[in-house]
C-alpha positions, 0 to 999 in steps of 0.5 A: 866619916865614922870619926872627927879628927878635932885636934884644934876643937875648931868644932866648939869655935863659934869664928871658925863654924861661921867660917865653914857655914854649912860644911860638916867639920872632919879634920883640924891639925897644925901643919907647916906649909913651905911658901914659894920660897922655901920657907917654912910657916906655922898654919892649921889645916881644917878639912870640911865635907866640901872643902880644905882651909888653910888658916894663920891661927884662926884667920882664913888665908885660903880656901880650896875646894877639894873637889877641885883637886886634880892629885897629890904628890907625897914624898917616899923619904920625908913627911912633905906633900903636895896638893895640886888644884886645877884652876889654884895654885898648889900647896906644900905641906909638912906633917907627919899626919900626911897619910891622915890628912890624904885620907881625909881628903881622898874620901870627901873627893870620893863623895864629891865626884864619885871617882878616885884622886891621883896620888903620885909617891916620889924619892925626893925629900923637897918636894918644891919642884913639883909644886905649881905655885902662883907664877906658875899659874899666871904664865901656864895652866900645866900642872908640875906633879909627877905622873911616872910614879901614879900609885893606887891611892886606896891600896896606899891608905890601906897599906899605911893603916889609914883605912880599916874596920876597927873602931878606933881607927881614924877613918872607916874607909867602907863606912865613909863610901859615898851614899848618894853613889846610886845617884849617879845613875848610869844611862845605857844610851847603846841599848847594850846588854850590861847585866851588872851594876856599872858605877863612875867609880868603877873607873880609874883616872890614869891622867888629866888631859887637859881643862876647859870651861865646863871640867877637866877632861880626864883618861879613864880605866875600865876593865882594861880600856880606856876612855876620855871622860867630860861632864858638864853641868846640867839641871834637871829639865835637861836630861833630853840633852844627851838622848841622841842614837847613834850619827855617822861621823861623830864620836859615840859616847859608850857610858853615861852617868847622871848626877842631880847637877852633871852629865858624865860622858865617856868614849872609847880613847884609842890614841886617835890624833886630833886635827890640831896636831896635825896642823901642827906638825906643819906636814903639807896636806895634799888637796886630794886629802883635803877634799876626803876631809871635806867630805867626812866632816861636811857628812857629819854636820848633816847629819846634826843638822837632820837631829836637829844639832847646831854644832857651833864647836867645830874646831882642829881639836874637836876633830879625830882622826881614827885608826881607820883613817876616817875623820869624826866629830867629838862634843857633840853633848857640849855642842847640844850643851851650848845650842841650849844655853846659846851659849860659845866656847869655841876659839873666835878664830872659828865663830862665824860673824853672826855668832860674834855679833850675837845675832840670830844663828843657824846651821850655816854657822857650822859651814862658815867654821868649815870654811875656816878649817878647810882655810888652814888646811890649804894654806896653814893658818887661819884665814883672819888671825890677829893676837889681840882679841878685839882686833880679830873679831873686827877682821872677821866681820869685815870678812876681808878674805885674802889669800897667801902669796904665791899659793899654788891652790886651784882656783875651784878650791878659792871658790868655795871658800867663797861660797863657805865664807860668806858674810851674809849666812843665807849665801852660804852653802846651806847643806851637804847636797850643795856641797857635794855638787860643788865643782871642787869635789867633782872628781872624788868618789863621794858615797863610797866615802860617806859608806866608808869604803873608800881607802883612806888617803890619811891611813896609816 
């Protein structure tokens, strides 16, 4: 910041510097803030470098890390705002320094990330039913702000007078862009011929899709494409992580920036369905269609096996249907993430009893996931469901497996489940070749599938 907005003289407070330790103080206003309720409470605002404080006088009531945020909205009528956090409830303001105050929080999110913040303008003068707040939060993790209405935040600062050359203006936009920028450094991991400089923030966030244990996952814009963007977080003797070429079958990262803590990744979004919404759809799926699915996901997990990948994440939602009508896998980077740090996040109903034991595990834990999700196709749900954690870990490694009443499946389809849901991992199918040669699969034309010449009975 080329000037520090101290209304407050927070900056000569030795309580308040103890508070914010070594964060740099940007901006302190009084604020009126609108509680679940309604009503109004006399607070002062503090913005640091890394973070918002929401203070009653000079007592800290909450802390929030603004490169946590996921947008603000602002009302076009009144000097209400919100402020949306991913993993915090929301906060409603009132100040008629607003424009400011998004100002000041737009450029230390630029720092932070390296990527713009969503600002959405609505008509509305209460803003209370955009606002998430605690209930909100305990019951669901879905955001209220309003996406219809997204603006660029940049043009909207600009047009407003927040950002420009003069001295004395409150914020010098281009002076306050982020240095460390070039530490983002941009890995070409398709050997493309890129002759200009791309950075993170040459990317525009259209939307957030959904958040997970390592970030949220984003809908990104870029020279008219779009693209799902992910990071996780690394430290430096993991670079190797993401140095994998292209693999059959899995979904191909296209850019890649490094920072000195994340790994950004990003693939072409084209509408692709996922696996889960078609389970969801409750459509019954043909056991011919079934076997072509069996046969792109069971090529694909060899193909990590030959790079030496443990997925361990097979699941519906990491499973994309294409417009080809071929199946691929996504992750792969938090598979190798989690393949590292032996650490899961996949859904329990798909972790094999090995992995839930903590035991030793190998390769033939991905064709134990494979058996769960061959399970669901056939039948609609998960071969061992329970809504209590404790109890559905104990159903797995009693490996009771049972079949629905009345199933009409073949009994060559119940045999290899069999052979997939072994509790004992060494008598599992342990590679493709033995898939392939199961007699289930007997009757379909295989390599014309994995070359992908096959007519794709899920192609629209």
């Amino acid at each position: 910041m080329n000037k520090i907005h101290d209304e407050l003289k927070f900056s000569e407070n030795k309580d308040i510097l103890k508070i914010i330790t070594d964060e740099k103080l940007l901006f302190s206003s009084q604020i009126i803030k609108i509680n679940a309720k309604g009503y109004e409470q006399q607070r002062n605002l503090l913005i640091t470098s890394k973070a918002l404080y929401n203070l009653k006088k000079k007592e800290l009531k909450r802390r929030i890390d603004i490169s946590k945020l996921t947008g603000i909205t602002i009302s076009r009528k009144s000097d209400q705002f919100v402020i949306h956090g991913d993993e915090e409830y929301d906060y409603h303001y009132i100040s008629v320094k607003k424009n400011i105050i998004i100002g000041y929080i737009y450029i230390v999110y630029v720092n932070l990330n390296n990527m713009s913040l969503r600002l959405s303008i609505v008509n509305e003068e209460n803003l209370l039913k955009y606002v998430t707040n605690k209930h909100d939060k305990k019951y669901s993790n879905k955001s209220k702000m309003d996406t219809q209405n997204l603006v660029d935040i940049i043009d909207y600062l600009n047009d407003n007078g927040v950002f420009a050359d003069e001295e004395n203006n409150e914020i010098n936009y281009k002076k306050c862009l982020p240095e460390k920028e070039s530490l983002y450094k941009f890995i070409n991991l398709n050997n493309n011929n890129i002759n200009k400089k791309i950075c993170l923030s040459d990317f525009n966030v259209l939307d957030i899709i959904n958040s997970d244990f390592y970030n949220k996952t984003l809908l990104m814009e870029y020279e008219g494409k779009k693209f799902i963007m992910k990071s996780i977080k690394i430290e430096n003797d993991e670079v190797d992580l993401f140095n994998y070429g292209k693999i059959p079958f899995i979904i191909e990262i296209e850019y890649c920036f490094k920072s000195p803590e994340r790994v950004f990744f990003l693939n072409y979004y084209n509408n692709e369905k996922t696996l889960q919404e078609i389970l969801k759809s409750n459509v019954i799926i043909e056991e011919e269609k079934i076997k072509f699915f069996i046969i792109n996901i069971g090529f694909a997990l060899e193909n990590l096996h030959k790079n030496n990948i443990i997925y361990a994440t097979l699941k519906p939602e990491n499973i994309l249907l294409g417009e080809d009508g071929y199946f691929n896998i996504t992750d792969v980077l938090i598979a190798k993430y989690e393949q590292k740090k032996k650490i899961f996040i996949n859904k329990i109903e798909y972790l094999s009893p090995e992995i839930l034991e903590e035991k030793e595990y190998d390769k033939n834990s991905d064709w134990w996931s494979l058996g769960i999700i061959i399970y669901e196709l056939l039948f609609g749900i998960p071969p061992f469901f329970e809504e209590n954690k404790e109890q559905l870990i104990k159903r797995i490694k009693m490996n009771n497996l049972k079949y629905p009443k009345k199933s009409q499946i073949s009994d060559s389809a119940k045999e290899l489940l069999i052979k997939l849901l072994n509790e004992d991992k060494t008598k599992r199918i342990q590679n493709f070749e033995e898939l392939k040669n199961d007699p289930y699969l007997t009757n379909i034309d295989i390599n014309s599938i994995i070359e992908k010449k096959f007519i794709s009975p899920f192609k629209e």
